[in-house]
C-alpha positions in Angstrom: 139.9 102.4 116.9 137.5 102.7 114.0 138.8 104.9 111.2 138.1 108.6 110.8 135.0 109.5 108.3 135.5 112.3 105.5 134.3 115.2 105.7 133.1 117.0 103.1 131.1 120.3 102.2 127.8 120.0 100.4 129.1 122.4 97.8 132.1 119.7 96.5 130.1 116.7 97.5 127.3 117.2 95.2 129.0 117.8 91.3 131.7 115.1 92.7 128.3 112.9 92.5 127.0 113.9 89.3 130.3 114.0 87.5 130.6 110.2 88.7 127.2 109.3 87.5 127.7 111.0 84.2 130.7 109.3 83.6 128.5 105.8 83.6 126.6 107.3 81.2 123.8 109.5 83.2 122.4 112.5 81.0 123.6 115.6 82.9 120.5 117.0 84.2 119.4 113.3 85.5 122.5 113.1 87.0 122.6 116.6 88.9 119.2 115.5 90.1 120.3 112.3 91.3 123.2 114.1 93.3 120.5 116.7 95.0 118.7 114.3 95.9 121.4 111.7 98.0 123.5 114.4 99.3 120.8 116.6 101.8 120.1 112.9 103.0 123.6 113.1 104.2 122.7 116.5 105.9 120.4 115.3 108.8 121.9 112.7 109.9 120.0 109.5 107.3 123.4 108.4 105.1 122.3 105.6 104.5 120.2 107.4 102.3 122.7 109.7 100.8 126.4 108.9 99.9 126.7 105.0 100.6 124.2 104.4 97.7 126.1 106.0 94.8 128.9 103.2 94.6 126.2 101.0 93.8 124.0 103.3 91.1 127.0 103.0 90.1 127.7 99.3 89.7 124.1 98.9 88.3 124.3 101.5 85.8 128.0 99.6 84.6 126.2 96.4 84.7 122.7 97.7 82.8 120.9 96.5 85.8 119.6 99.8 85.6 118.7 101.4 82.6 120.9 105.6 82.6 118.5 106.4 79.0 114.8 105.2 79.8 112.0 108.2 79.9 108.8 106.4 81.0 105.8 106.5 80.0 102.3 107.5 81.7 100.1 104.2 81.3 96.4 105.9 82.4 95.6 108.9 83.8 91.9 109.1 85.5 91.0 112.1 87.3 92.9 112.5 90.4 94.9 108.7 89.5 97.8 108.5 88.0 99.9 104.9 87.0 103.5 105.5 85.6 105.5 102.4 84.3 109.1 103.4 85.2 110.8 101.6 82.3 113.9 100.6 84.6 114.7 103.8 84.8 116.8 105.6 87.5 114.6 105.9 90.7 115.2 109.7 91.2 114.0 111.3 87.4 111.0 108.9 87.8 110.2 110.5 91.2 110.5 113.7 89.9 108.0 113.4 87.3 105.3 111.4 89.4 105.8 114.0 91.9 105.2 116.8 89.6 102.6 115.0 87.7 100.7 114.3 91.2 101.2 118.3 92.0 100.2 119.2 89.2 96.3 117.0 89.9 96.2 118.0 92.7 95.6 122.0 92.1 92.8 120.5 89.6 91.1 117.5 91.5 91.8 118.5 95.1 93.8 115.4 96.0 95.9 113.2 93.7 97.6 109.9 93.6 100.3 108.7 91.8 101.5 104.7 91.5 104.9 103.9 89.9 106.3 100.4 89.0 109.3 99.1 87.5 111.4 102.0 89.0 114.7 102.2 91.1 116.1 103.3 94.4 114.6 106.7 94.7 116.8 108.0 97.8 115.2 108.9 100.5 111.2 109.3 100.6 111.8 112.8 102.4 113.1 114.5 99.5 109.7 114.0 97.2 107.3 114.0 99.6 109.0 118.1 100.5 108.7 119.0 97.3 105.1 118.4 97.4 105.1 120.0 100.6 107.2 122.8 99.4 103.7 123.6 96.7 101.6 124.1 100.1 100.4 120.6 99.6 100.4 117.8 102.2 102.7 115.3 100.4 102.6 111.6 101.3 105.1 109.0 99.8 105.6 105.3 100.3 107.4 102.6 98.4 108.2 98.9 98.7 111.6 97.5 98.6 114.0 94.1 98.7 112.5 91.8 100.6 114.7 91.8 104.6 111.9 91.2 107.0 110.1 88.5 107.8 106.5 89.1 108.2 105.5 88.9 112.2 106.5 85.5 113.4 107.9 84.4 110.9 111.8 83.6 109.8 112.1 84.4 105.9 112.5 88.0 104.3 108.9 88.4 102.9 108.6 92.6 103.2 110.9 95.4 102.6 112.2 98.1 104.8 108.7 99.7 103.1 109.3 103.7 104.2 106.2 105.5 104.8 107.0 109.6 104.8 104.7 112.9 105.3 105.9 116.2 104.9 103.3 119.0 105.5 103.4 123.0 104.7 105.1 125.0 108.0 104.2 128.3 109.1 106.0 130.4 111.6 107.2 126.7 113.4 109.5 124.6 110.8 107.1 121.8 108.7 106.9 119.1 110.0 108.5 115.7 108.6 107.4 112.3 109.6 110.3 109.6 107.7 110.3 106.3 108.7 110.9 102.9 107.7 108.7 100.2 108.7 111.8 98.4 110.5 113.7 99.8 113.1 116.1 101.3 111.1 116.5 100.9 107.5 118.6 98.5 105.6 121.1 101.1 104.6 122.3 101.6 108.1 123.4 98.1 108.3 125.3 97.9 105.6 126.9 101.7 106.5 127.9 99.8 109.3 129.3 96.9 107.0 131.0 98.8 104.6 132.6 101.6 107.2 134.1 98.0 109.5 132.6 98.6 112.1 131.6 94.8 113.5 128.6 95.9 116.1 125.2 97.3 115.5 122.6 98.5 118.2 120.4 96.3 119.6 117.0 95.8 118.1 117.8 96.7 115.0 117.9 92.8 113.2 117.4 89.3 113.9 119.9 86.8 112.7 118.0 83.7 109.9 116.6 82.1 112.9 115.1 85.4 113.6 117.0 85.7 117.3 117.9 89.2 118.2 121.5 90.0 117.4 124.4 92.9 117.6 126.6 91.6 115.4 126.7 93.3 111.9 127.9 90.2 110.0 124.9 88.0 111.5 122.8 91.0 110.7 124.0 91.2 106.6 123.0 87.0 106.4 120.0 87.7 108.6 116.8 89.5 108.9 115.7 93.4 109.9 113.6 94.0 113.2 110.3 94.7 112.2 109.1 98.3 113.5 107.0 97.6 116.7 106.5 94.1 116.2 103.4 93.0 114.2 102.7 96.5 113.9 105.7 97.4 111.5 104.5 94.1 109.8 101.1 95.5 108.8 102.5 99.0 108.3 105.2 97.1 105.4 102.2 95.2 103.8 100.0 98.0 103.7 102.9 100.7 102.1 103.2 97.0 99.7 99.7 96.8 99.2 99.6 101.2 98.2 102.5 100.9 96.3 103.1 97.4 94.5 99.2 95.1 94.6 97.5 98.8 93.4 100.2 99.6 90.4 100.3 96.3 89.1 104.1 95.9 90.4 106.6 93.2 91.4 105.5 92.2 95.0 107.6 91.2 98.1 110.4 88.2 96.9 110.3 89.1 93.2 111.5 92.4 93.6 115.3 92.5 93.0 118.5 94.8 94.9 120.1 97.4 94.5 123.3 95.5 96.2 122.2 92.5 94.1 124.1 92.7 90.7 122.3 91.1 87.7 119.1 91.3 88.4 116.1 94.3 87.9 115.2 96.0 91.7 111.8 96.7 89.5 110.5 98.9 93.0 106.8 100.4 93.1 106.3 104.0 94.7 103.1 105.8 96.0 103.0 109.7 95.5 100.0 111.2 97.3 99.6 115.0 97.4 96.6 116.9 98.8 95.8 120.5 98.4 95.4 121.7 102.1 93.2 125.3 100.8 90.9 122.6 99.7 89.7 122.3 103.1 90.6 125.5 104.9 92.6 128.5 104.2 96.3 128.1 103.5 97.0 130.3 106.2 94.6 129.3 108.5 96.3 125.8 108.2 99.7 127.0 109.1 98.1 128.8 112.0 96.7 125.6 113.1 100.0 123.4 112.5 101.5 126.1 114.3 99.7 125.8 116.9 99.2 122.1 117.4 103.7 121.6 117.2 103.8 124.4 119.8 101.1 122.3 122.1 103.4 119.2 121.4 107.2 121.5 122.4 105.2 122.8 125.6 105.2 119.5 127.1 107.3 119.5 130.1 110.5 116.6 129.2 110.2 114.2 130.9 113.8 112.8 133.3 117.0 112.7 130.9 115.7 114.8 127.8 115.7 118.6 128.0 113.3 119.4 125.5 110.4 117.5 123.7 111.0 117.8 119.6 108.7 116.9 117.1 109.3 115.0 113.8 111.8 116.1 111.4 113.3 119.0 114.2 116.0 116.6 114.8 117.3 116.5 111.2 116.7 119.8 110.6 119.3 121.2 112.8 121.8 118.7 112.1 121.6 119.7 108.6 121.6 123.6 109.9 125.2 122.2 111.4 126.5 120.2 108.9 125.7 123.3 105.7 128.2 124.8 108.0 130.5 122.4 109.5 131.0 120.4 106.2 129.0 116.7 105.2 130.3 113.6 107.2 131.1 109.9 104.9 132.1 107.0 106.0 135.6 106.1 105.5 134.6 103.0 103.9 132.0 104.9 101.6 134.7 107.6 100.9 137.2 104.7 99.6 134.3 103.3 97.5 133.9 106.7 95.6 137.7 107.2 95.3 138.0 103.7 93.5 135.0 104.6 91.5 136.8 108.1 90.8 140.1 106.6 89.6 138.9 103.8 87.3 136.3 106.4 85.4 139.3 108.8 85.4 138.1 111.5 87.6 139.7 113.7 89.9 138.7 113.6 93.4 137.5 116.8 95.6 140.7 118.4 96.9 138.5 119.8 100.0 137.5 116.4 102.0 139.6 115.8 105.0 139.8 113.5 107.9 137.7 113.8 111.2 137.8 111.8 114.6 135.8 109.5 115.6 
């Protein structure tokens, strides 16, 4: 029988995160940031954006794969473009200021684009293109990563999980949030999978190096991700590559580094896109309208086996209603990670996380 996760509330996960990453060195506010960032990913059901990542911030930031003191720098700024070198800085602070910095053109210009290179990990997509969102803009975010998937046909990692994520302004009807990786699942869950020992995966979700279908997460961490819809997933990666990476001026498919890969720069590219929506029509004419168009999609009748039809982001959304109350759920073998990382910075662990059934 697999072992029991932790569980955990928000309120004691988050400052157990940032007291870990300021231990290594993270300036307090970059490091609060950091933790607000992976721990609502372990809300709705995506932890393999949230918790499992933090052991190895941590290792990068121990090994100065990852630099805990650079700024960046803006290197142009042209009407409503923006190109930010990160600096090998931490993924999250540099998302923060190309998100505000592509706001912030937006109210002026209309629309507004924002490239970064030589960045981190940022977490997941979701969390900057909301806060876009969140200013009654349409935010769009993309971002290219270590390369797991072989273009279509082929048997060599050439592309990363390459997420593509749209958040847009709700009205009476929750917004709606499209996050998706351009796999079938993203990388992270595999090695969830790995590092909480459990030995099988769902099918479809990665090839093994001769790029054969396979259910077994060991073949899976020595073999290749599924590609999202075939050789549509494929152009969907190299386009988020071609936003992101061949527009910024960044490191491209194989030479980008991994965050699981110690001694080496991930040097990641991210696309921030924001548009003003009362650019086009009234802001609340356009919630009207979204509200409108998500009821037309929930008024479907389900179709055999499914009681209801939901739209993008619902799901997440209330587990993360659930899990505010019921308490945040980590992997037993993430959970061990932290508590080793605890005890050899000298740091207490949260007295509130307890054991729950599988």
């Amino acid at each position: 029988m697999p072992e029991s996760d932790v569980v955990i509330s928000a309120t004691e996960l988050t400052p157990f995160a940032a007291r870990l990453l300021q231990a290594v060195g993270v300036a307090p506010a970059k490091s609060q940031l950091v933790a607000e960032s992976l721990v609502p990913a372990n809300l709705p059901r995506v932890a393999s954006h949230g918790a499992p990542l933090l052991p190895y911030y941590i290792e990068a930031l121990e090994w100065g794969d990852m630099d805990a003191q650079a700024e960046g720098r803006v290197i142009s700024e042209s009407g409503a473009c923006l190109l930010y070198d990160g600096q090998n800085g931490i993924g999250q602070p540099i998302a923060e200021t190309c998100c505000a910095h592509a706001m912030r053109m937006a109210r002026a210009n209309g629309l507004a684009m924002v490239v970064a290179r030589e960045s981190n990990h940022f977490g997941a997509a979701a969390f900057w293109a909301q806060k876009m969102s969140a200013a009654d803009q349409i935010g769009i975010v993309m971002c290219n990563a270590s390369a797991l998937v072989p273009p279509w046909q082929g048997k060599q990692p050439r592309l990363g999980t390459n997420p593509i994520c749209v958040s847009v302004p709700g009205g009476e009807e929750k917004p709606w949030l499209l996050d998706m990786a351009t796999t079938t699942v993203a990388a992270g869950k595999i090695f969830k999978a790995m590092i909480n020992g459990q030995p099988e995966i769902p099918a479809g979700w990665a090839m093994d190096a001769e790029g054969v279908p396979t259910t077994s997460t060991d073949t899976a961490l020595i073999g290749l991700l599924m590609p999202l819809g075939g050789y549509k997933g494929s152009g969907l990666a190299m386009m988020a590559e071609i936003l992101c990476a061949v527009l910024g001026g960044g490191a491209m498919s194989t030479e980008l580094g991994g965050i699981r890969v110690r001694g080496t720069q991930v040097r990641a590219s991210q696309m921030f896109l924001a548009i003003d929506t009362a650019r086009f029509i009234p802001l609340d004419e356009f919630r009207g309208r979204m509200d409108r168009l998500i009821r037309t999609m929930k008024s479907t009748p389900p179709a055999k086996g499914y009681s209801e039809v939901l739209v993008a982001g619902e799901p997440e959304l209330r587990t993360e209603e659930e899990r505010r109350r019921s308490g945040v759920p980590v992997g037993h073998g993430t959970w061990h990670a932290l508590c080793q990382a605890a005890d050899r910075l000298g740091m207490a662990v949260p007295p509130g996380a307890t054991k729950h059934s599988p």
